[in-house]
C-alpha positions as CSV (number, residue, x, y, z in Angstrom):
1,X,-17.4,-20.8,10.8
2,X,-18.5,-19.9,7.4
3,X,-21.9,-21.0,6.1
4,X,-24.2,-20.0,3.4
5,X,-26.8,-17.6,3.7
6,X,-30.1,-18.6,4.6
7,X,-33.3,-16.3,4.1
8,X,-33.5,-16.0,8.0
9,X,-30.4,-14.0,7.2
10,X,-31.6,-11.3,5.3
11,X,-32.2,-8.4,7.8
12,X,-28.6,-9.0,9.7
13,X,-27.3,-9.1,6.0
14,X,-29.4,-5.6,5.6
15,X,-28.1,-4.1,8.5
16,X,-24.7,-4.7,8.0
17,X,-24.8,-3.7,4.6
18,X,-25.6,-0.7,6.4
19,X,-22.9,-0.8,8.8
20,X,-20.6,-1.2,5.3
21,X,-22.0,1.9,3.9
22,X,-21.6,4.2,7.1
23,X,-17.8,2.7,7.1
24,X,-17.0,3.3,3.6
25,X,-18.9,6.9,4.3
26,X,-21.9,7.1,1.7
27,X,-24.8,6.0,4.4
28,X,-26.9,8.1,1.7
29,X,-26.3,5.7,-0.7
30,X,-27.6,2.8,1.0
31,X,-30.9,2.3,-0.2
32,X,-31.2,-0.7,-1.1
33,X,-34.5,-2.6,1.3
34,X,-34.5,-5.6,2.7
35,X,-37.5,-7.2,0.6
36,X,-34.9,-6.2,-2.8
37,X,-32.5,-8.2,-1.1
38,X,-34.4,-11.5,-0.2
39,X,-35.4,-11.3,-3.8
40,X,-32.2,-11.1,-4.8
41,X,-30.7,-13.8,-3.0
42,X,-33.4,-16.1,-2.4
43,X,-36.5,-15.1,-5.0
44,X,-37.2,-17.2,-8.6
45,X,-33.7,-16.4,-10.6
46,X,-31.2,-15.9,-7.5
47,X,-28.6,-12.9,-8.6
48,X,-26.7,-12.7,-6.0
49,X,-24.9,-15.5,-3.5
50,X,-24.1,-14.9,0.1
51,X,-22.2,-16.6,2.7
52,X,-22.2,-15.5,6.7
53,X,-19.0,-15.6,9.3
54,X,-20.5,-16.4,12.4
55,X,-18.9,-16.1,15.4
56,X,-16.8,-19.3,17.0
57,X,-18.8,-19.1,20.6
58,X,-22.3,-17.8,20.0
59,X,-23.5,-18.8,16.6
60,X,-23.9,-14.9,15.9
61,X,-23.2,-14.2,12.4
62,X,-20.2,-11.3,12.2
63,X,-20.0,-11.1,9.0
64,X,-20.8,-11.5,5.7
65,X,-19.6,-11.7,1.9
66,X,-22.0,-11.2,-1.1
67,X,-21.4,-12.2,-4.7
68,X,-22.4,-13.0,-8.2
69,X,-21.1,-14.4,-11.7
70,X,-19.2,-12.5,-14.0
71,X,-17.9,-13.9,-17.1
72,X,-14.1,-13.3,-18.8
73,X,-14.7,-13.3,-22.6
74,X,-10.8,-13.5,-22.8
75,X,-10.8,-16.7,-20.2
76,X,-13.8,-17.9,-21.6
77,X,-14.7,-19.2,-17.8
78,X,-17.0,-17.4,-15.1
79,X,-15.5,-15.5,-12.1
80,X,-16.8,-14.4,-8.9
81,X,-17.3,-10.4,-8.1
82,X,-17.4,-10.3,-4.4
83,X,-19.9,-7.0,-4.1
84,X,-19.4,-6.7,-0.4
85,X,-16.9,-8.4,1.8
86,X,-17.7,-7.6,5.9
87,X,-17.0,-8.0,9.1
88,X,-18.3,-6.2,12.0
89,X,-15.9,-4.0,13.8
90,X,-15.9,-6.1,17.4
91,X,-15.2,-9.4,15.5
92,X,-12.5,-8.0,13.7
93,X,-8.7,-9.9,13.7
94,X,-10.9,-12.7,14.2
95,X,-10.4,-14.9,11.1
96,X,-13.3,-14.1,9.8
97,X,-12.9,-12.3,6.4
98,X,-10.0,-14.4,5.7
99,X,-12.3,-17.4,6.0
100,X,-15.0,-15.6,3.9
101,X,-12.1,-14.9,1.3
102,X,-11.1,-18.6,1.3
103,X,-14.3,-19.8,0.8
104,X,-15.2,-17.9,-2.1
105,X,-11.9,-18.7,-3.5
106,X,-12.5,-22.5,-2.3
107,X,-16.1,-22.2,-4.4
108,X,-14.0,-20.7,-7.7
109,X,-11.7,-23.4,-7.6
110,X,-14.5,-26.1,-7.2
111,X,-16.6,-24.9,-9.9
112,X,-13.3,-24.0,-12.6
113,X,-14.1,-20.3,-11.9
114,X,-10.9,-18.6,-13.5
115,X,-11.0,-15.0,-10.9
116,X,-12.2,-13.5,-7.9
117,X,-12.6,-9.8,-8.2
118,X,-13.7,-7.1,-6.5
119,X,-13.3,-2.9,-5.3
120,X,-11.7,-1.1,-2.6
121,X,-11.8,2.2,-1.3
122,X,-7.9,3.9,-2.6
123,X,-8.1,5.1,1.2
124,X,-8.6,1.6,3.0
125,X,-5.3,0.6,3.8
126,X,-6.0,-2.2,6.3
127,X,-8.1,-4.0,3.9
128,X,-5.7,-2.9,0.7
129,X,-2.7,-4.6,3.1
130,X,-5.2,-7.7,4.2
131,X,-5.8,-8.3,0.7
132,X,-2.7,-7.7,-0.5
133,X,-1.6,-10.3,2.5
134,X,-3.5,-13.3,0.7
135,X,-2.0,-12.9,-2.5
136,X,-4.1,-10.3,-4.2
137,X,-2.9,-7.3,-6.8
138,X,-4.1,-4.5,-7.6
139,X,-5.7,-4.0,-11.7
140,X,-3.4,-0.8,-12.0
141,X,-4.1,0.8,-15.2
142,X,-8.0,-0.1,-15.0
143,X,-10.5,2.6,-13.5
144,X,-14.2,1.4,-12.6
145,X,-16.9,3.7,-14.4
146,X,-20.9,3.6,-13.5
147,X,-23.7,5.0,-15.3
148,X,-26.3,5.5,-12.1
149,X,-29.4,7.4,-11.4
150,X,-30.2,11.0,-14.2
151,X,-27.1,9.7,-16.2
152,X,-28.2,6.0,-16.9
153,X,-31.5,7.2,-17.6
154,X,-30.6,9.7,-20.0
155,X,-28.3,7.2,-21.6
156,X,-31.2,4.5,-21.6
157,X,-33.7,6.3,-22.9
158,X,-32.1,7.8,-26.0
């Protein structure tokens, strides 16, 4: 079952954001606290959209998929970037990020959204395959840059 996150939510959304990041193997980088992301999901000007997988028998959410708007100037329509897409290790072959996948894909068709987008790791095959599976290409010829922590300052205070 896929259902949209509630505020209840936030810490298992915290911890296995956590989870994500020891996976993906930059723990460090995972700094982000809970209160940042209640505020982001649920405070006065929502950023950020999240929807939970919760297991079949118990109710349990397994999972979980967090989102926000981006906009194609060349489409001239919003699209979804799906930030984190996960599900925990035990639930896995489950159905569940396939569901989470056709929801948000359910939601872009709903609201005339022209693209879902997101990033994986060049060394996760299973969820390069998985996605791959459902229809999904890869942007080759397109590398993602960041400006983050000393270098975005530098840059934003010039």
């Amino acid at each position: 079952m896929i259902r949209t996150a509630r505020v209840t939510d936030v810490p298992v959304i915290h911890a296995m954001i956590r989870e994500l990041a020891e996976y993906e193997k930059a723990l460090h980088e995972a700094v982000a606290t809970e209160e940042q992301l209640r505020d982001a999901l649920f405070g006065a000007n929502p950023a950020l959209f999240g929807l939970i997988a919760e297991d079949d028998t118990t109710g349990e959410p397994v999972g979980f998929a967090l989102w926000f708007l981006n906009f194609s100037t060349w489409r001239g329509t919003h699209g979804i970037y799906l930030e984190d897409l996960y599900v925990r290790p035990e639930a896995r072959g489950g159905g569940h990020g396939k569901a989470l996948l056709l929801e948000l894909a359910r939601i872009a068709v709903e609201r005339g959204y022209s693209r879902v987008e997101w990033s994986v790791l060049d060394w996760n095959e299973p969820s390069i395959n998985f996605y791959k599976s459902l229809g999904a290409v890869p942007m080759h010829g397109w590398s993602v840059f960041r400006l983050t922590d000393e270098a975005l300052t530098a840059v934003g205070t010039r």
